[in-house]
N, C-alpha and C positions, 0 to 999 in steps of 0.2 A: 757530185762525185761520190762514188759509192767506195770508201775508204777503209780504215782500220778501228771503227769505231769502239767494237768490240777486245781489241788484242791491248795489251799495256805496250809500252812503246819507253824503252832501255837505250842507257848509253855505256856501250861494253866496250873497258880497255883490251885490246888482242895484241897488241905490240908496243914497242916502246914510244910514246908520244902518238900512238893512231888509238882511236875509238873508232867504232862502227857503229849508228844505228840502227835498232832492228825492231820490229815491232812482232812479241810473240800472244799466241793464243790459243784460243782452242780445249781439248781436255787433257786435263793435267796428267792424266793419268795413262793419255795416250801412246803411243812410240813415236819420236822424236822426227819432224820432217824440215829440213832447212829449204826455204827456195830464193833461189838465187836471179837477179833479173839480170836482164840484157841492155844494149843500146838501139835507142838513146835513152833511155828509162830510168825506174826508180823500183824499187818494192811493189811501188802501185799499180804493177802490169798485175802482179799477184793476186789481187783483191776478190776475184772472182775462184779463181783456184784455191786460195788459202780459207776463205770462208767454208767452201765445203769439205774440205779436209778436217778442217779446224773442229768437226762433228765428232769423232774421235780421234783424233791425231794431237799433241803439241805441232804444233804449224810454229816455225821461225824464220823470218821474212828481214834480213838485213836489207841495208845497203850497201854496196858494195864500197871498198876505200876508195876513194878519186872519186863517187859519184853522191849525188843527191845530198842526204844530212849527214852522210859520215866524215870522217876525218879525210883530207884530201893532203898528203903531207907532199914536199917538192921533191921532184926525181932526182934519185943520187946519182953521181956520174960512172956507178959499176954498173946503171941500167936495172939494179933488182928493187927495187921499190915498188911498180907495178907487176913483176914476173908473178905469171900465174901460182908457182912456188909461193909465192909471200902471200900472195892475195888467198890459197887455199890455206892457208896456215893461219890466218884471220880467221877464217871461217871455223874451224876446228878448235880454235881457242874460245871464238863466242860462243862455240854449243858447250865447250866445257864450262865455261863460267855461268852457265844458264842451266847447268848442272846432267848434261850428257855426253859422257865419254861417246856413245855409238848412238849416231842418227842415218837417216836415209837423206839423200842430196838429191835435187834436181836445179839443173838451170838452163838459161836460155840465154841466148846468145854468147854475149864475152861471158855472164853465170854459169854456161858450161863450159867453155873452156878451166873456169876456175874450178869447178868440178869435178871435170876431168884430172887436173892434177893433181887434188885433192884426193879423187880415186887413187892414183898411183903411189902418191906419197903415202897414204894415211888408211890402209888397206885397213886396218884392223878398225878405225874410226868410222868408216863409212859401210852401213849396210848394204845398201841399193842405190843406184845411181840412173839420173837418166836426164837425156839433154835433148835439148830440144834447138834444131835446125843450124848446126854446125858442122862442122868436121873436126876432130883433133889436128892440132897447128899444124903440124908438119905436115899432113896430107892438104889442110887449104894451101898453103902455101905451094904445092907440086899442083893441084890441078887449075892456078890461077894461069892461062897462058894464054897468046894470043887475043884476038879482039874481045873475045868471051871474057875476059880478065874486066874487061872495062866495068861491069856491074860492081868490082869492088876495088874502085878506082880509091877509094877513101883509106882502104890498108895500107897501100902504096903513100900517098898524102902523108896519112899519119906516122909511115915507115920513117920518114925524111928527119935529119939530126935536130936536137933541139932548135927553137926559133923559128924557121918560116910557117911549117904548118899548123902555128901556135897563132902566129898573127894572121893568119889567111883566114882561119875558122874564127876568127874573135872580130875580126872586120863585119862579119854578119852571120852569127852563131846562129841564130834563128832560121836562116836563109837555109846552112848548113843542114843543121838537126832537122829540122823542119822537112826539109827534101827527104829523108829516108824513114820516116812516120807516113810519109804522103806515098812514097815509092812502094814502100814495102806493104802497106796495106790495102786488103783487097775489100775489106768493110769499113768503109771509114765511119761509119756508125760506132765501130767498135770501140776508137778511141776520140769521148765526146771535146769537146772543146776546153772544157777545162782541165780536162786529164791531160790534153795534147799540152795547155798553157803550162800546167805544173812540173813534164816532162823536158820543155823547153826553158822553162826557169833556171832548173836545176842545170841542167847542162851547161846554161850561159854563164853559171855559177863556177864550173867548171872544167872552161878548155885545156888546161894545162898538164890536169891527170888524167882525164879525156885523151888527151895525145898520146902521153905517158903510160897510158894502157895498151893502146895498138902499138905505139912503136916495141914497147918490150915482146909482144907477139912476133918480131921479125926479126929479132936477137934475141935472149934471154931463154926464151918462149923454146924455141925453135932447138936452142942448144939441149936442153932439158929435155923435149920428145925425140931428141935425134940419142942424147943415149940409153932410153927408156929403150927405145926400138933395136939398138945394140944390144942391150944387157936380154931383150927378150922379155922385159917386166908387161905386164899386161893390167885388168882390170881385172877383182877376182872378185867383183861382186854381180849381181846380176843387174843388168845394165839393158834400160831403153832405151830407144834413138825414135824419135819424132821428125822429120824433116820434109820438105815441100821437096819437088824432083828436079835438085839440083842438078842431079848428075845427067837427067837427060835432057838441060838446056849446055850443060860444059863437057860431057863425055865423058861420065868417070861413073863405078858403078858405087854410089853412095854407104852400100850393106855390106858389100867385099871390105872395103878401107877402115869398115869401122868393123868387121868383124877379127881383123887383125889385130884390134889393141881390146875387145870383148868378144872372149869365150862364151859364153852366158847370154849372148845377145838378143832382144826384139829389136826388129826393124821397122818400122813401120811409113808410108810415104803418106803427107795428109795434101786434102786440097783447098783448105786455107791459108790466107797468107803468112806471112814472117811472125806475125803477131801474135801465133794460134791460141795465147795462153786469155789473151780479149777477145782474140775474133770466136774461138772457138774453144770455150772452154771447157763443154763438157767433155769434150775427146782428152784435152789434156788430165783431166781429171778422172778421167776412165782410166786412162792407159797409167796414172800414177798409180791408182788404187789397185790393178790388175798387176802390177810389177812390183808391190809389195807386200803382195802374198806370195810370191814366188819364193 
């Protein structure tokens, strides 16, 4: 497993009773890069991207709260404990206490969603942004319809009130997480066996903030982008989009929807899978490098 051997590896309070793990590296002297991962993961999709960044970048590689070694605290019942709000305010706390006010953000998957908000909230915090193979919530949420919805049959799932979809995914977590590494990946070379074991560990570690993360994506989430899109607030950093062509397996034009919440935008469609930051990481690493000189 080709890991973080090189980064020192910190356990940052960012709220009250949550720490985050995060492992940083790189040159000290570099400008400040946070990346954020996705599901089912951990930091360790990073490993390949953050090494070469890490040349001259400070590279800061958490985990996010609810996954892997960070703090996983229990859902409060206002539903904001996982809201992207909270979880970018995590993020923005651990680059302060690692001692920078303004860094650039990239993440993947639910890592961008947190990103994204992080963008909008924390405008002056965030330099460059760029996510890789989402939508901002409120547009996945409008183009899930019909049968084409069924690929993200699991938003829905984990939409459902506390309890059933906690014990459905804990009956065989494995079975679960397992199925969308296998799904989503077009190299499975990319994620070797023990990387897939230590992805699935974590997870089984925990389904509960696991759940607790999607379901606030379908409330909390949703309430937040609905009046970002009211007030008109947008992204005012410049901002990349990496994504496989969603929109021309579900109908929707991917570049239009995100060009509405980024001014400043790259668009770009790749033809690796979900994973692109394993399967393909010199492209993710192009295109971060290319988007921070901007």
């Amino acid at each position: 497993m080709t890991s973080f051997a090189d980064f020192t590896h910190h356990r940052v309070p960012v709220a009250a009773g949550v720490e985050l793990s995060a492992a940083v590296g790189g040159d000290p002297d570099g400008d400040p890069v946070v990346l954020l991962h996705g599901f089912p993961q951990t930091r360790l999709m990073w490993r390949h991207v953050a090494r070469d960044l890490a040349a001259d970048h400070t590279v800061i590689c958490p985990d996010l709260r609810g996954y892997g070694a960070s703090d996983k605290p229990a859902e409060a019942p206002d539903g904001l404990t996982y809201a992207k709000r909270t979880m970018a305010a995590d993020v923005v706390a651990l680059a302060r206490a690692l001692g920078h006010e303004r860094f650039a953000l990239a993440g993947h998957d639910r890592g961008a969603l947190v990103a994204i908000r992080a963008g909008l909230d924390h405008p002056d915090a965030v330099t460059h942004l760029a996510s890789l193979d989402v939508l901002p919530t409120l547009d996945m949420w409008e183009v899930m319809r019909g049968t084409s919805a069924a690929v993200g049959f699991h938003l829905f799932l984990m939409a459902q009130p506390p309890g059933l979809p906690e014990r459905m995914i804990a009956a065989d977590p494995d079975g679960f997480f397992g199925h969308f590494l296998d799904l989503w990946t077009r190299d499975r070379d990319a994620i070797p066996a023990d990387v897939r074991a230590a992805y699935l560990s974590a997870c089984r570690d925990a389904v509960p903030s696991i759940v607790a993360d999607y379901r606030a994506s379908a409330f909390a989430d949703v309430e937040h982008d609905t009046a970002d899109r009211r007030a008109g607030n947008v992204l005012r950093m410049p901002v990349t989009v990496l994504q496989q062509d969603w929109g021309a397996a579900l109908g929707f034009d991917a570049a239009a929807l995100w060009r509405a919440w980024a001014p400043d935008l790259v668009h770009r469609t790749v033809s690796c899978g979900h994973f692109m930051a394993e399967e393909s990481p010199e492209t993710v690493t192009a295109a971060l490098r290319e988007l921070l000189r901007r």
